[in-house]
N, C-alpha and C positions, 0 to 999 in steps of 0.2 A: 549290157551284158551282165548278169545272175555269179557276183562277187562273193565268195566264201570269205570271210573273215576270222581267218583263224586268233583261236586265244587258248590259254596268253600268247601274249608278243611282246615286242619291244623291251622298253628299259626294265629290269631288273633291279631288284632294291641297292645293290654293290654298288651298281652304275648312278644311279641315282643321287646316293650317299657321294661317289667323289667328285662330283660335275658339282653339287652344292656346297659342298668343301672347297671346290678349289674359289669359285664367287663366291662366298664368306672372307676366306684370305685377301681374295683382289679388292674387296671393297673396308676390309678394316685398316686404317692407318697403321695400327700398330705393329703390322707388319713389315718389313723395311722392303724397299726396293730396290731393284724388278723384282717379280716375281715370276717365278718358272716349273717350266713341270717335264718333270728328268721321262722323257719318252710322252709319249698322249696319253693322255688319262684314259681314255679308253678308244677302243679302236672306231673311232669313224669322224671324218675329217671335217665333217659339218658341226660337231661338234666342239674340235679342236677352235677352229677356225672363228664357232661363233665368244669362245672365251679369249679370243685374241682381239677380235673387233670389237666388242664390247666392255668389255674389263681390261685389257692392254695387256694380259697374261701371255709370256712366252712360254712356247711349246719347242723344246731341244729334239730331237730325232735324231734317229739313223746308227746308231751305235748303241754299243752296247752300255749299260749306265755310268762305267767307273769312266768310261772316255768323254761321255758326256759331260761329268761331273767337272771336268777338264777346260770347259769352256763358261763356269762361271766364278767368276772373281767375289761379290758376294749378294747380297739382299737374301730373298727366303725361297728354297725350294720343296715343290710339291712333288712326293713319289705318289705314281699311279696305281691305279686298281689293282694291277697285276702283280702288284708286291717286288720290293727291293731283296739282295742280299742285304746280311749285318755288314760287308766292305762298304757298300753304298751307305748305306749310314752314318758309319765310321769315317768313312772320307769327307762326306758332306760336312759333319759337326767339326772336323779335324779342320775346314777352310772358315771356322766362323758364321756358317750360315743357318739361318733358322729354318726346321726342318718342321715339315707337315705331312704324315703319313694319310695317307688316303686309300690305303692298301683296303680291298674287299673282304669281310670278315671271314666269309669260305675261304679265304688264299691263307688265312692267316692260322687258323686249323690245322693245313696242311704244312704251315712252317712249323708249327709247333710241336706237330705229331714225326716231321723231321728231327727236330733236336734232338725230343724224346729219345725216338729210337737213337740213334748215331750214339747219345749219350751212355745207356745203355748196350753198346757194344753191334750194333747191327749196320749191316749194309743195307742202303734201300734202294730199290728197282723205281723208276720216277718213270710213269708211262706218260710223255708229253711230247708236245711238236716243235722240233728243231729249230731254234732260231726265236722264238717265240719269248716275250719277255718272263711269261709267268713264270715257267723252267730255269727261265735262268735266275729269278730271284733267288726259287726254293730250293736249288739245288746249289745256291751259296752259304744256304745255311750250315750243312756240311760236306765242305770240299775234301774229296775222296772217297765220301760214301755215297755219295746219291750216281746212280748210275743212270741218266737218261736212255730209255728204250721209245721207238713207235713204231716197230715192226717185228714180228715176228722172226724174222733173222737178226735182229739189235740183240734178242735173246739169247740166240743159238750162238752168238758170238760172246757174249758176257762171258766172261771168267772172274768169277768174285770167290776170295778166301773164304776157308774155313771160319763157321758162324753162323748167329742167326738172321734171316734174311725178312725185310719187310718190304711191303707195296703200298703204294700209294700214287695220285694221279694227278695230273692239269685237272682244274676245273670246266673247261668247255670241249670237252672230247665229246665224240659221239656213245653213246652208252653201253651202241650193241656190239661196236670194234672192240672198244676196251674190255667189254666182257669177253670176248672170244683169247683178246689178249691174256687178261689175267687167268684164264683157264689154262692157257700153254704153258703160261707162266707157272702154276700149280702142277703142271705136270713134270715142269724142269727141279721145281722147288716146292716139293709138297708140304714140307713145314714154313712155306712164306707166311708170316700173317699181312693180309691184305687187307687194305684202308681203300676203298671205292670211293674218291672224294670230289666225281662230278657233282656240281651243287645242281642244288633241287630248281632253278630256275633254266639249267639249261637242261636239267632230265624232263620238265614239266612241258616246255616246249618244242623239244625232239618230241617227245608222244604225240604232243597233240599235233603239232605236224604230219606226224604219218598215219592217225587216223581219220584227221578230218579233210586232208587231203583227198581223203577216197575218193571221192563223187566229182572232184575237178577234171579238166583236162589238161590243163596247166598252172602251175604253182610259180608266183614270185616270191623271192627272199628279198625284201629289202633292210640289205646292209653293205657294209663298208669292207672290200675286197681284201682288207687286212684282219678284219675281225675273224678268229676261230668259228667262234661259235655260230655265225651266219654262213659262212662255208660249210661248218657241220649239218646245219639245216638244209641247205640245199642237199648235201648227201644222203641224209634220212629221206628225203622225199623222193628222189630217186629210187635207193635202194629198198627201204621198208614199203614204199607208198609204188612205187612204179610208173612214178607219174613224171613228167617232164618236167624240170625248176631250171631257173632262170635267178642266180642274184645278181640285182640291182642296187645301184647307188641314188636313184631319183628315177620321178618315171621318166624325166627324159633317155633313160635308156631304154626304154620296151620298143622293141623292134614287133610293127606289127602281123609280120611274118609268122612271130612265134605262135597267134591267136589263131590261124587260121584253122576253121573248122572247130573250136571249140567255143561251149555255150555254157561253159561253166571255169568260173578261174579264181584259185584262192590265194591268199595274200596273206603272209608273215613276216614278221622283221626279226633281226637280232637285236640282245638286250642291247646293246649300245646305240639303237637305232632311232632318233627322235621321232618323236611320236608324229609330228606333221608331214614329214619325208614319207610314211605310212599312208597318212590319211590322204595326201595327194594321190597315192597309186592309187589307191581305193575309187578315190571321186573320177580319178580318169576314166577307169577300166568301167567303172557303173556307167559314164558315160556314151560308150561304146557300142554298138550294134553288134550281132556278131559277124563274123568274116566271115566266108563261104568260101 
């Protein structure tokens, strides 16, 4: 079967930077231990998993960070890609632990450009995904003024005081929602100024997804069902491209069902998405006849 290979894909420079980060800390003594990492350094659990087997690094989950923070007594802890609050910091150093920031340098713009503003006297509009850790760092930066939206009625609902208003976003949103977003948003608040701060490697890979998707008939995402921005990509491919997508965690999930009748199938990963988890679908799907 005739594999499109979309590019880019996969790991991202952010991603890259805190998966080697945190195997630098596990392998230098002078580090104390355990060593831990306040949520998954990034979302995909084969990744998690291989700095647990390999370097002996715990990975805390499932809560939010300051509860996390709760369940370590002491050695050194790594905060992930998607950026801590300054509580999470504060707490961490408050317990005596050595703290290693691995936060992605996109997330950390948008902490900054938080401050800023807040400091300066503004309320800011945070268009991001509920529950989602990145949001809840940067909207620790300042508590009462960041107001999380990701929909269109999040808006129509806001009531924020008299003042100047600013925008700004998650890093792995889709490009063309949040544009549609931040227009409504303009319309609600014509004087907002708005900071657009998908970064350039999830804008780079939504595109090239939805146009080099064209020619397929079916599209795989492979990534990790908690990752944004692999979810986004499925989306994009859908919506922009019109083509049927499928995320995947390994090819053991390609149901051959999906294939049938097509003679053409492209393949993308999310940036968290190890590059061999990739290369596997590839060599599969190449392997393949087509199905009739």
């Amino acid at each position: 079967m005739e594999v499109i290979k979309i590019t880019p894909r996969g790991y991202c420079y952010g991603v890259v930077d805190a998966i080697q980060l945190a195997k630098r800390v596990a392998k230098d003594p002078a580090y104390p231990r355990p060593v831990y990492i306040l949520g998954m350094i990034v979302h995909n659990r084969h990744v998690v998993q291989s700095l647990t087997d390999e370097y002996g690094i715990i990975t805390l989950d499932g809560d939010d960070r300051l509860k996390l923070l709760d369940r370590i007594e002491s050695g050194t802890v790594i905060f992930t890609a998607h950026g801590v609050s300054p509580a999470v910091k504060q707490a961490a150093q408050a317990k005596g632990l050595v703290c290693v920031d691995a936060t992605c340098p996109d997330v950390t713009v948008t902490h900054e450009l938080i401050k800023k503003f807040a400091a300066n006297g503004f309320h800011i509009i945070y268009i991001g995904k509920r529950g989602h850790p990145e949001p809840e760092g940067a909207m620790g930066e300042a508590p009462g003024r960041v107001h999380l939206v990701e929909t269109k009625e999040d808006v129509e609902v806001l009531d924020l005081p008299e003042g100047p208003i600013a925008v700004t976003t998650q890093t792995t949103l889709s490009q063309w929602d949040t544009a549609e977003l931040i227009k409504f948003i303009k319309q609600r608040y014509p004087n907002a100024i708005v900071h657009n701060d998908i970064c350039f490697a999830t804008q780079s890979r939504q595109e090239a997804a939805a146009t080099q998707s064209a020619e397929a008939d079916v599209v795989f995402v492979v990534g990790d069902q908690r990752s944004n921005n692999s979810n986004r990509l499925v989306q994009v491919v859908r919506e922009m491209a019109g083509k049927p997508a499928y995320l995947i965690d390994t090819v053991d999930d390609i149901k051959l069902e999906w294939l049938r009748g097509a003679k053409k199938v492209a393949v993308t990963a999310g940036s968290s998405t190890p590059t061999h988890l990739t290369r596997a679908v590839i060599q599969y799907l190449e392997s393949l006849d087509p199905i009739p």
